[in-house]
C-alpha positions as CSV (number, residue, x, y, z in Angstrom):
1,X,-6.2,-10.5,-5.9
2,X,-5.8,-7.1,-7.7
3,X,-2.6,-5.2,-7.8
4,X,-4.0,-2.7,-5.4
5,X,-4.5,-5.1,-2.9
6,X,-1.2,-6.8,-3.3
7,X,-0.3,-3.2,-3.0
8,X,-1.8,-2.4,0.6
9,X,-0.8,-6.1,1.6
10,X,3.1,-5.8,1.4
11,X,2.6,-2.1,2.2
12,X,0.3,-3.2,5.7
13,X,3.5,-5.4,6.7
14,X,5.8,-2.5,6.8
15,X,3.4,0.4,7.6
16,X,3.3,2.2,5.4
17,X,0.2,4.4,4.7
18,X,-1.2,5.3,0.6
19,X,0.1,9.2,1.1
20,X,3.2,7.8,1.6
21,X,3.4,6.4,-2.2
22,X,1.2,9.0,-3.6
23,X,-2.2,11.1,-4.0
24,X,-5.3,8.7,-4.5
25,X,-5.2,8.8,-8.4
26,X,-1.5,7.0,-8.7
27,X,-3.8,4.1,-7.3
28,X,-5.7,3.7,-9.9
29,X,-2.3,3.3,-12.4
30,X,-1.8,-0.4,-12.0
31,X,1.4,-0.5,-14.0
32,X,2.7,2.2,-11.5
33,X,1.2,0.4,-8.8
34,X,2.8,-2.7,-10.1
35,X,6.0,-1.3,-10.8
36,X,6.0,0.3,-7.5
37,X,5.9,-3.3,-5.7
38,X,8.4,-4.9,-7.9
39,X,11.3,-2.4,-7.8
40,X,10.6,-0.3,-4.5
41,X,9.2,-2.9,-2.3
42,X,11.0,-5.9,-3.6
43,X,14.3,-4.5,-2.2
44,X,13.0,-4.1,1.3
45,X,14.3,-6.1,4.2
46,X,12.3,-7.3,7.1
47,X,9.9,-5.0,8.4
48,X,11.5,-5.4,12.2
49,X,14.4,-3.6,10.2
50,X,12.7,-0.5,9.9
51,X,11.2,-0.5,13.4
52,X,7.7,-1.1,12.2
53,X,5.4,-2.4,15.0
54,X,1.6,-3.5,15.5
55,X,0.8,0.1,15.9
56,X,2.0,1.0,12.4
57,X,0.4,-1.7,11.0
58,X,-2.7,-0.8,11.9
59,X,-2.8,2.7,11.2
60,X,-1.8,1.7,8.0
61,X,-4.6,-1.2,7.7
62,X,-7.1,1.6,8.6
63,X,-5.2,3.9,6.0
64,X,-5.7,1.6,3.2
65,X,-9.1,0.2,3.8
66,X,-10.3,4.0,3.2
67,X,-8.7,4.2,0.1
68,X,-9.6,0.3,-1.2
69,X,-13.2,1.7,-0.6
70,X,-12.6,4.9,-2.3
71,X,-11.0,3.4,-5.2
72,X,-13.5,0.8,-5.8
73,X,-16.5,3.8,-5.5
74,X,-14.7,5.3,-8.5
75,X,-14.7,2.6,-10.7
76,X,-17.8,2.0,-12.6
């Protein structure tokens, strides 16, 4: 599994979309993207905490499948 999809995984559980974190070129920094999990998102609680429900998720699902796709496009 790459670091980007680690990435939208953990960010998919607490809905959050990829403009939240950044434009589309911070996703193609994996030691950002990297760092980003391990000292942002590590800290998080339970998404429940943060009132994130099955409609977030989704959105955000959608959200990050359009990038995944865009992302992998750009790489040769």
């Amino acid at each position: 599994m790459t670091v980007l999809q680690r990435l939208a995984r953990k960010a998919i559980r607490y809905g959050v979309r990829p403009e939240d974190i950044g434009p589309v070129s911070t996703f193609s920094d994996e030691e950002y993207m990297e760092l980003y999990l391990k000292h942002t998102m590590g800290r998080w609680r339970a998404p429940s905490v943060y009132g994130v429900g099955p409609d977030d998720q989704e959105r955000a699902r959608l959200a990050w499948d359009k990038l995944i796709t865009r992302v992998l496009a750009l790489k040769p």
